[in-house]
C-alpha positions in Angstrom: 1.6 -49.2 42.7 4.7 -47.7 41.2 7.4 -47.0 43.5 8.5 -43.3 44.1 10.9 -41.8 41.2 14.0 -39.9 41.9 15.0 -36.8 40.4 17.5 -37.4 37.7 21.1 -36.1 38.2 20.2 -34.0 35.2 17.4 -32.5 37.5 18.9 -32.6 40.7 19.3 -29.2 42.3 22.9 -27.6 42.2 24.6 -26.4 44.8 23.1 -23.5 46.2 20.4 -23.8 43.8 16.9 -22.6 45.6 15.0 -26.0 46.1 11.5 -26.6 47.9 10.6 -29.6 49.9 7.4 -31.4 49.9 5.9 -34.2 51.6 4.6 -36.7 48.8 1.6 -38.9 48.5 -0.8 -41.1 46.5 -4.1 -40.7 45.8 -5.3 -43.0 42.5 -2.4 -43.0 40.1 -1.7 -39.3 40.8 1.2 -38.3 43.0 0.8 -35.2 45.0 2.8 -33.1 46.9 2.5 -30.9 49.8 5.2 -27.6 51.2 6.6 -30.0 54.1 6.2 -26.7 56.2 2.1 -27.0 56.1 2.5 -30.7 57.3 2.8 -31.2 60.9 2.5 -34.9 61.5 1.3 -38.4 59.4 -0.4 -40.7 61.1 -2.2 -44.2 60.5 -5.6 -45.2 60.6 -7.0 -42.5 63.2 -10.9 -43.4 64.4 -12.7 -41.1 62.2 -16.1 -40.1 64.0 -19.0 -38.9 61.4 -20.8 -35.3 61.3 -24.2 -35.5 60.6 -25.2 -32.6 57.8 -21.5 -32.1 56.8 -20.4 -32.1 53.2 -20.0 -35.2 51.3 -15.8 -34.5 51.6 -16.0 -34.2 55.2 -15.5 -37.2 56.8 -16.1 -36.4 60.1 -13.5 -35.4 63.3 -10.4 -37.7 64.5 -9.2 -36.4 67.8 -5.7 -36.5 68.1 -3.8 -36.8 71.6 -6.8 -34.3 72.9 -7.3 -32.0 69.6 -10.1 -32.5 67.6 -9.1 -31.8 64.1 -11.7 -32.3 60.7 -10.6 -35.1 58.6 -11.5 -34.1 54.9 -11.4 -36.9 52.5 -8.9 -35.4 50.5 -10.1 -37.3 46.8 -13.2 -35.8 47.2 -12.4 -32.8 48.3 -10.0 -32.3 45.0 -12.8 -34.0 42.6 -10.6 -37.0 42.1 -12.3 -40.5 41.5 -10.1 -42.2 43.9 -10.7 -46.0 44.2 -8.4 -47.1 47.4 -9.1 -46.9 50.9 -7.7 -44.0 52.3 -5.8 -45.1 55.7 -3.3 -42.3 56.3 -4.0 -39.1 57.9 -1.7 -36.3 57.2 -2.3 -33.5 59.5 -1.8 -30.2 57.8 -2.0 -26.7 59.0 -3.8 -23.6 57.6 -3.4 -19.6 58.2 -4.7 -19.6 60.9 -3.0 -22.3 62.5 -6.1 -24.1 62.8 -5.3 -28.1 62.1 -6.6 -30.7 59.9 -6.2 -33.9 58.5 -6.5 -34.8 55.2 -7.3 -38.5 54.4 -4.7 -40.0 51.8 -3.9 -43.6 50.1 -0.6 -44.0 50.7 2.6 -41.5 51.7 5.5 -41.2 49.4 8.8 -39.5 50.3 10.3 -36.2 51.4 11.2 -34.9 47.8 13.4 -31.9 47.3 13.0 -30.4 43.5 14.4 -27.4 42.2 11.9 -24.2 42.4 13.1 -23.7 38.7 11.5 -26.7 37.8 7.9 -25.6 39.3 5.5 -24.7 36.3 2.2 -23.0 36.6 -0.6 -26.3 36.1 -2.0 -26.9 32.8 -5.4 -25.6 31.9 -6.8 -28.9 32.2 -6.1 -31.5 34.4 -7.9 -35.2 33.7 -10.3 -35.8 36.6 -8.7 -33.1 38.9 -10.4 -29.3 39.8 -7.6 -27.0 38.7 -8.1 -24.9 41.6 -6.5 -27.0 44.0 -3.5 -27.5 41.5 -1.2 -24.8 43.4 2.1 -26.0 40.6 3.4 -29.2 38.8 6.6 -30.5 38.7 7.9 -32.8 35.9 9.8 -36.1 37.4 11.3 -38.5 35.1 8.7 -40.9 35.1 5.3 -39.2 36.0 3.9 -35.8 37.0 4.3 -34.8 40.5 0.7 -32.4 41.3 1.7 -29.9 44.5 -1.8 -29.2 46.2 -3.0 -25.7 47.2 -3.5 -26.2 50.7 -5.4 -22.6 51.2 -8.0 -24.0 48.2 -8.6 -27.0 49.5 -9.0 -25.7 53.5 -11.6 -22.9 51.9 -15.0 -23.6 53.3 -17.4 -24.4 50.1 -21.0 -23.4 49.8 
């Protein structure tokens, strides 16, 4: 898998240039991204206990020092074809403050990027539902996708 890219210095943000931070990850070839406020912790390999009659993305519960938290597979949840096991659990929180972890590949890096450099997603998206596309953010050498957290945490059905 391709290591992380860096912002450019022609990208980089200025000084005292707004900037948003986001928690980066890998699901498939796709790199995604995350507000690092709505991510609380990362952890490895949590037991992941089954729900009988649950949806297909639903994985089941992890508890977590106590908590007992949903773990939503997150390639499924988005309608991506991911092929890799998904061994990293990156617990997010909603509105509510309500916590859960969504299963991912592999993690990536704190990235900063310039919030002039945020662009509304494309109308299509190969293999991805646009409505979990919250913006997209061009890097020198690929596309970095930043998830809608509140999309993806809505209950379906």
């Amino acid at each position: 898998m391709a290591e992380l890219p860096v912002l450019s210095s022609e990208k980089r943000p200025a000084l005292g240039e707004k900037t948003e931070t986001f928690v980066t990850f890998w699901l498939g070839s796709f790199l995604f991204g995350l507000p690092i406020a709505e991510v609380i912790e990362i952890n490895r390999d949590l037991e992941t206990t089954p729900v009988p009659l649950s949806p297909d993305y639903i994985k089941g519960i992890v508890n977590l020092r106590g908590q007992v938290l949903t773990a939503l597979d997150l390639a499924e949840r988005i309608g991506l074809s991911a092929e890799g096991e998904r061994s990293y659990n990156l617990i997010v929180r909603n509105e509510e403050d309500e916590r859960v972890s969504l299963l991912v590949e592999k993690i990536g890096d704190i990235l900063e990027v310039p919030v002039s450099s945020l662009e509304e997603p494309p109308e299509k998206i190969e293999g991805l539902d646009r409505k979990f596309v919250k913006y997209v953010c061009q890097l020198p050498e690929r596309l970095l996708v930043v998830l809608n957290t509140r999309e993806i945490l809505q209950r379906s059905g």
